[in-house]
C-alpha positions as CSV (number, residue, x, y, z in Angstrom):
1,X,74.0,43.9,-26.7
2,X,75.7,40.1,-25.9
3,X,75.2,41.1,-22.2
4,X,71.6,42.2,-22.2
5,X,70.7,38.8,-24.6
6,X,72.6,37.0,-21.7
7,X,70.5,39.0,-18.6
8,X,67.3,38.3,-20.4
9,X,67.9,34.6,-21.7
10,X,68.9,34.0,-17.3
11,X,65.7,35.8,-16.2
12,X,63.5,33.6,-18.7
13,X,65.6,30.6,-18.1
14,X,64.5,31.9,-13.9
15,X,60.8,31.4,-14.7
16,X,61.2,28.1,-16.4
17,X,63.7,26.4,-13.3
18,X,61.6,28.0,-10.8
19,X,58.4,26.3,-12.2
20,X,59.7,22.9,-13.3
21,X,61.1,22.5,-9.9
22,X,57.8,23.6,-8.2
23,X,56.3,20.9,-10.6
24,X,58.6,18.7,-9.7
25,X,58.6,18.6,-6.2
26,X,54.7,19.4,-5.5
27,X,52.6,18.2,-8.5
28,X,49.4,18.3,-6.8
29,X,48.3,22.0,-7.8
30,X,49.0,20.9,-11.6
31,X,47.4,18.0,-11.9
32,X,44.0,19.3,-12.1
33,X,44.5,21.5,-14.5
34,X,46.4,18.8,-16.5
35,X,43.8,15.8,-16.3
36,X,41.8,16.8,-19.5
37,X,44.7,17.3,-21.4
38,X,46.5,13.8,-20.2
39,X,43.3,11.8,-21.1
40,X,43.0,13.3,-24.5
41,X,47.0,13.1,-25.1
42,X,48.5,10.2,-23.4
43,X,46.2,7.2,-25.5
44,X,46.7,8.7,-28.8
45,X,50.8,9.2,-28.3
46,X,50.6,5.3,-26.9
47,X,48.6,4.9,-30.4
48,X,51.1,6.5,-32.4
49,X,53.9,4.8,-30.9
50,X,55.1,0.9,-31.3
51,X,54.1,-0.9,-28.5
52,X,57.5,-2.0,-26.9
53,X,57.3,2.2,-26.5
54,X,54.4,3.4,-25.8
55,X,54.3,0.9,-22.5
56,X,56.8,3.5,-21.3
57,X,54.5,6.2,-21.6
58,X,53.6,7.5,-18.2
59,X,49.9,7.2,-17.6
60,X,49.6,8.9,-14.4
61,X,49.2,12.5,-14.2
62,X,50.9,13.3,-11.7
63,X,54.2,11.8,-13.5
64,X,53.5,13.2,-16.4
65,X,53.4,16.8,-14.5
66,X,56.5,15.7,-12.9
67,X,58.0,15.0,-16.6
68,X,56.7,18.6,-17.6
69,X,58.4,20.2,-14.4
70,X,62.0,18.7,-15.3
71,X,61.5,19.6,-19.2
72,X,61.2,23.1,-17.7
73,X,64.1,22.7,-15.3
74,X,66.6,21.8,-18.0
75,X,65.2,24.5,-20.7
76,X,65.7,26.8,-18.4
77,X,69.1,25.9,-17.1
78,X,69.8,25.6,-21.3
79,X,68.9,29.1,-21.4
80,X,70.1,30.7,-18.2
81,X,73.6,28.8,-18.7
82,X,73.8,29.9,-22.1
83,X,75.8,25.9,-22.8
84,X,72.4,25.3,-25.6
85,X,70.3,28.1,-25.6
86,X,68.7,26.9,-28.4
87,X,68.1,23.9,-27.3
88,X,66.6,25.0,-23.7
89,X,64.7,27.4,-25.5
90,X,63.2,24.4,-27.3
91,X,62.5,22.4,-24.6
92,X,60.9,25.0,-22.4
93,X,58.7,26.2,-25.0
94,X,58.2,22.4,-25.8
95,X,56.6,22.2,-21.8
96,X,54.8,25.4,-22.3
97,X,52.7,23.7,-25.0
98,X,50.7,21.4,-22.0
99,X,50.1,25.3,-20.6
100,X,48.6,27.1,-23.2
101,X,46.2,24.4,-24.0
102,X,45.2,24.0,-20.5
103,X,45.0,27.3,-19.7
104,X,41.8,27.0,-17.4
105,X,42.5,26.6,-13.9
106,X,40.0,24.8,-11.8
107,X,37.7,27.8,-10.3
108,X,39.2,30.7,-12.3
109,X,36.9,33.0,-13.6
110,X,37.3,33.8,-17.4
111,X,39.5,37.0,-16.6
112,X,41.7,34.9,-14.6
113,X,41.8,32.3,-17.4
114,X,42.5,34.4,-20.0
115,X,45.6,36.2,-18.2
116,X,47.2,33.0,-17.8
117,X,46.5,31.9,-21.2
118,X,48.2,35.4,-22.0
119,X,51.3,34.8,-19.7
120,X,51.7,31.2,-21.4
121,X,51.7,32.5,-25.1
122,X,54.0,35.0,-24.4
123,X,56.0,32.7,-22.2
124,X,56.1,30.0,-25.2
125,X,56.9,33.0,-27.3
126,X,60.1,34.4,-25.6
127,X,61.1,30.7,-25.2
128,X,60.5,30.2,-29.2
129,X,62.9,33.5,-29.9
130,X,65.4,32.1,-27.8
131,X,65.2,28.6,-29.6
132,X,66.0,30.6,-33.1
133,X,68.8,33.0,-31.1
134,X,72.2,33.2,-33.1
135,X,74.3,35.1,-30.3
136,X,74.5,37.9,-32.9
137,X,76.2,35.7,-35.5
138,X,74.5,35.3,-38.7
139,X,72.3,31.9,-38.9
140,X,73.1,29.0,-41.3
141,X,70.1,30.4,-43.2
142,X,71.6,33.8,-43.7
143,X,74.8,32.3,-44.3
144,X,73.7,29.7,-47.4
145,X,71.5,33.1,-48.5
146,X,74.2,35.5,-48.7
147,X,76.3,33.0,-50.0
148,X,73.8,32.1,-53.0
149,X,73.3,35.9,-53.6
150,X,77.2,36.3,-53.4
151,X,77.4,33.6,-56.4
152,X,74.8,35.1,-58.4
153,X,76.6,38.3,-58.6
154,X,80.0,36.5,-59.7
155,X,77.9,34.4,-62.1
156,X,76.8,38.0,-63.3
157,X,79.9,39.7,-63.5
158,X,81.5,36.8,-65.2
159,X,78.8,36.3,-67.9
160,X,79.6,40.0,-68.0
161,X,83.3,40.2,-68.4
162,X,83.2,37.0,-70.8
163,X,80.8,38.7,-73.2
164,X,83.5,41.8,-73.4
165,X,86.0,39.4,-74.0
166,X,84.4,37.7,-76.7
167,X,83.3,41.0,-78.4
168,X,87.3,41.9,-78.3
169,X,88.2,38.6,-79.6
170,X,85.6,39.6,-82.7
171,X,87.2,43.0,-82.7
172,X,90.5,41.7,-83.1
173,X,89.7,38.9,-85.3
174,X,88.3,41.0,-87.7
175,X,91.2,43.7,-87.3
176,X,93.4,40.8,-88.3
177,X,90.9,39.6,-91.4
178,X,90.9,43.0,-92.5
179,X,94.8,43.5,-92.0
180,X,95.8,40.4,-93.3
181,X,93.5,41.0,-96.6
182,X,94.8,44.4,-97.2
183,X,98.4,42.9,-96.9
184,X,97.3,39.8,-99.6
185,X,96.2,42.6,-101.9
186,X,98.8,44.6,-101.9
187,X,101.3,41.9,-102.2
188,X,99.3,40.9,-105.3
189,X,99.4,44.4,-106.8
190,X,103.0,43.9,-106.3
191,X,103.5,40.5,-108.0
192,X,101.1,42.0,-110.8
193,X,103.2,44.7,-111.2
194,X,106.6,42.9,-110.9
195,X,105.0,40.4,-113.7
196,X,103.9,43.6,-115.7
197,X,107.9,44.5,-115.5
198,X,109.2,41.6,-116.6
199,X,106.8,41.2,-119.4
200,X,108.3,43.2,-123.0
């Protein structure tokens, strides 16, 4: 199971270096596709941001493909690697968002488009699984869980056992009341009889 998690996570974490590096080096292709999305995204971000920070927001497309390409190129060497899966998986399916919203390549017919916008969920899906992947160790989730359900149960079995406890304490106690008045009366039929003896 570990090695075919490992085979899979290095084919995904394939696709996404192969891409960002094609990004990387020849942006062109991209930026098309991109140029909606960067003049919709880029002035609200530099809105939302302070303005010391948002002047480093790159404005040109072509960087901002470029930026895309090495998000990719590090997710997927995260994932392939296996030294933060988790995180590579969230970083490439952070770079897949740009994809799935532009789906539409310049000149694609609508079959076309929607296969690539098919290819991009799924892609942004396997890298989300991979984001959430424990190695086949239980999650911190599952752990605080199990451990709550684990406490319940002792909680449970303690209420449990106290409650016997205290119903033999009763038991005894009123063994004890019921011994210890049987003992007073018959030490005072004694003394009434020894009294009863001594009288004339």
């Amino acid at each position: 199971m570990n090695l075919l998690r490992g085979v899979g996570r290095m084919l995904l974490g394939g696709f996404f270096i192969a891409n960002g590096v094609k990004a990387v080096r020849d942006p062109g292709p991209f930026v098309e596709a991109a140029q909606p999305l960067a003049d919709r995204v880029v002035p609200l971000v530099q809105g939302a941001l302070p303005p010391e920070v948002s002047a480093y927001v790159p404005q040109d497309t072509k960087t901002l493909v470029r930026v895309n390409g090495v998000a990719q190129v590090l997710g997927g060497l995260g994932m392939a690697t296996g030294i933060s899966s988790k995180g590579g998986g969230t970083l490439a399916a952070l770079s897949m968002l740009p994809h799935v919203v532009a789906a539409k390549e310049a000149g694609a017919d609508a079959a076309t488009s929607r296969s690539l916008l098919v290819r991009n969920l799924a892609l942004l899906g396997a890298a989300l699984v991979v984001s959430q992947d424990t190695r086949g160790k239980p999650s911190l989730l599952w752990k605080a869980n199990a451990t709550r359900v684990q406490l319940s149960r002792d909680a449970e079995r303690a209420k449990k056992s106290l409650a016997k406890d205290a119903s033999h304490v009763a038991e005894l106690t009123m063994k004890d009341f019921k011994r210890l008045k049987r003992e007073a009366q018959l030490q005072a039929k004694a003394a009434r009889k020894s009294i009863e003896g001594a009288l004339p």
